[in-house]
C-alpha positions as a LaTeX table, in Angstrom:
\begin{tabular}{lrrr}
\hline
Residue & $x$ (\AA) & $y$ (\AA) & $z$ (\AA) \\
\hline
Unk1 & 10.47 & $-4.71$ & $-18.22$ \\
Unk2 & 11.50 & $-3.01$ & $-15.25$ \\
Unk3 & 11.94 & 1.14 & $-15.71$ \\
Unk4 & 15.35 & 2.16 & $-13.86$ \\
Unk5 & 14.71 & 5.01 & $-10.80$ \\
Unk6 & 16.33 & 7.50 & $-12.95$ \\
Unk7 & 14.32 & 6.80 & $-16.70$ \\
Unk8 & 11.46 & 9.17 & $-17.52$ \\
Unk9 & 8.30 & 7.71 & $-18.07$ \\
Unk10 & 7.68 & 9.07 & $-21.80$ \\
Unk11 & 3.80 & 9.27 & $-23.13$ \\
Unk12 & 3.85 & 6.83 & $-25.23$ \\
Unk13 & 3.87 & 3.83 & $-22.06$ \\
Unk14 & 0.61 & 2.29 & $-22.13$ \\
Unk15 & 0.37 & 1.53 & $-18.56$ \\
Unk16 & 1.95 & 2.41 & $-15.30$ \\
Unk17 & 1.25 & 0.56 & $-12.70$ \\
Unk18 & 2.65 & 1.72 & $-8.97$ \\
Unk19 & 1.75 & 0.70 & $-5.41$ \\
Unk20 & 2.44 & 2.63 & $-2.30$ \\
Unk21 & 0.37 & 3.31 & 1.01 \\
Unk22 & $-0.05$ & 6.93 & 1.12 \\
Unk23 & $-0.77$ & 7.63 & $-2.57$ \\
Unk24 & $-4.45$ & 8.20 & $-1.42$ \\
Unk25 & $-3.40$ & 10.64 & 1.69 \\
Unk26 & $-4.80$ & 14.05 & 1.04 \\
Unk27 & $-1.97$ & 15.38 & 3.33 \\
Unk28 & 1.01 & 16.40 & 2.54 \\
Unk29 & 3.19 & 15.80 & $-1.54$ \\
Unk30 & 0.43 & 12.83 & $-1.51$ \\
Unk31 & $-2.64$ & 14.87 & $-3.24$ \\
Unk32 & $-0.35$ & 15.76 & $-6.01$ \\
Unk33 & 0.24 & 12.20 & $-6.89$ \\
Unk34 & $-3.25$ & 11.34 & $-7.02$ \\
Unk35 & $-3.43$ & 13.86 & $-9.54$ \\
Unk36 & $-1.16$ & 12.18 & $-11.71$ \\
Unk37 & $-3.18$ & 8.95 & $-11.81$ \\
Unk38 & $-5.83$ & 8.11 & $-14.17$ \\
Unk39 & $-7.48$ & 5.82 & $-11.69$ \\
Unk40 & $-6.49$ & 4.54 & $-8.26$ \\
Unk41 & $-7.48$ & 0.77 & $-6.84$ \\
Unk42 & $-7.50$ & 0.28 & $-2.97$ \\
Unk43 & $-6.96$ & $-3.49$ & $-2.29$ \\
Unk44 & $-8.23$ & $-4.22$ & 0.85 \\
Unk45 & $-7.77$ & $-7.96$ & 2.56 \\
Unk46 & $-9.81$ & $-8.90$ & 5.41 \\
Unk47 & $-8.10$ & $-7.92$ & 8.95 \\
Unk48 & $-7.09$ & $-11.35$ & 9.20 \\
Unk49 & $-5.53$ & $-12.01$ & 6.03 \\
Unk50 & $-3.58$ & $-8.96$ & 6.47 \\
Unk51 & $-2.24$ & $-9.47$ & 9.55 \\
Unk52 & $-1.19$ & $-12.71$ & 8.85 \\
Unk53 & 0.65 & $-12.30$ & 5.86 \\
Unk54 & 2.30 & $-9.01$ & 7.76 \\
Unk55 & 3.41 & $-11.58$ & 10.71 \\
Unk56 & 4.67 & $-14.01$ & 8.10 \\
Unk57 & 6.76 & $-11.17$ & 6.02 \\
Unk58 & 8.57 & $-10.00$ & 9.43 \\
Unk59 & 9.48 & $-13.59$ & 10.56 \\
Unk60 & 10.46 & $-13.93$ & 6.59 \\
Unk61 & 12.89 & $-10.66$ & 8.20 \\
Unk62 & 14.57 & $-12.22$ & 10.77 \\
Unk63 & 11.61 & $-11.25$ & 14.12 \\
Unk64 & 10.81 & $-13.96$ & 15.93 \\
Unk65 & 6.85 & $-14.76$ & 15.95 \\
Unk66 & 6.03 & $-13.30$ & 19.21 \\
Unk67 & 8.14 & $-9.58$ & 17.51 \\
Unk68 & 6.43 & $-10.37$ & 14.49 \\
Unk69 & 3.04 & $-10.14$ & 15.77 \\
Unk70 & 4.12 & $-7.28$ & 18.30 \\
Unk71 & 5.16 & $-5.48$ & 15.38 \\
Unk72 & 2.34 & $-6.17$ & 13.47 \\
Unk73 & $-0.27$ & $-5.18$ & 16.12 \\
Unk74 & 1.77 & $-2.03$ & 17.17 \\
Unk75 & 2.95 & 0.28 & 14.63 \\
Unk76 & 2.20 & $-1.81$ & 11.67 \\
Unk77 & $-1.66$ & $-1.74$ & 12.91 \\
Unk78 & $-1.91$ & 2.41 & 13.40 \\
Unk79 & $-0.34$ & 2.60 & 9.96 \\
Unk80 & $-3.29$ & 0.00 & 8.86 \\
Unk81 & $-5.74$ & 2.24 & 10.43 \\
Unk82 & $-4.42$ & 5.59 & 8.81 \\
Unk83 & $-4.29$ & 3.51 & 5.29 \\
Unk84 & $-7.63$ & 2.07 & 5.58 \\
Unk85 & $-9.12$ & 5.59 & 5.75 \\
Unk86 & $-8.17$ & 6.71 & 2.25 \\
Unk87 & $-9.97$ & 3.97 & 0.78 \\
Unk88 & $-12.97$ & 6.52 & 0.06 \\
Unk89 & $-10.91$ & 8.07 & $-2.23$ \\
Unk90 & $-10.27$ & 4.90 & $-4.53$ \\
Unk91 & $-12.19$ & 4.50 & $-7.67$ \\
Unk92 & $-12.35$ & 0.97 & $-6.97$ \\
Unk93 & $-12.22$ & $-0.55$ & $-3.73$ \\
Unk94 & $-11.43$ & $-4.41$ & $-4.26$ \\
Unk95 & $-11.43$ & $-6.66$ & $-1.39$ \\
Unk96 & $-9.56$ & $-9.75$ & $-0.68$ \\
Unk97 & $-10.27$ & $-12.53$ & 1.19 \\
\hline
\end{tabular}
């Protein structure tokens, strides 16, 4: 069951499960977060895996291929880099091929 934007999360939910890039930044409202979490997973697909499926999701958007992988390789990829450095702070690291 999906939890509306506005419904507090009472104590008796067994499990929350959330996803977001920067919830392992130690910059910033991000540390704060962490501390909220009981454990944190980093999934972690191989370079090629991710930058395929990150092509195919902006073509799914309307970019043309050749945008998609500019896109991808440009911004998309110094965001990638930034991510890929909180990974230390995971308690589990689990990678994907």
């Amino acid at each position: 069951e999906s939890i509306g934007s506005h419904t507090p999360v009472t104590p008796d939910v067994p499990l929350i499960v959330t996803e977001g890039n920067y919830l392992l930044l130690d910059e910033g409202p991000w540390p704060r977060v962490r501390e909220l979490l009981d454990e944190s997973w980093f999934l972690a697909p191989s370079e090629t895996v991710r930058i395929d499926r990150l092509v195919a999701r902006h073509v799914r958007f309307g970019r043309s291929p050749e945008q998609a992988r500019e896109r991808s390789l440009g911004n998309d990829q110094r965001n990638a880099e930034l991510i890929a450095a909180t990974a230390s702070r995971a308690d589990l690291v689990v990678q994907l091929v």
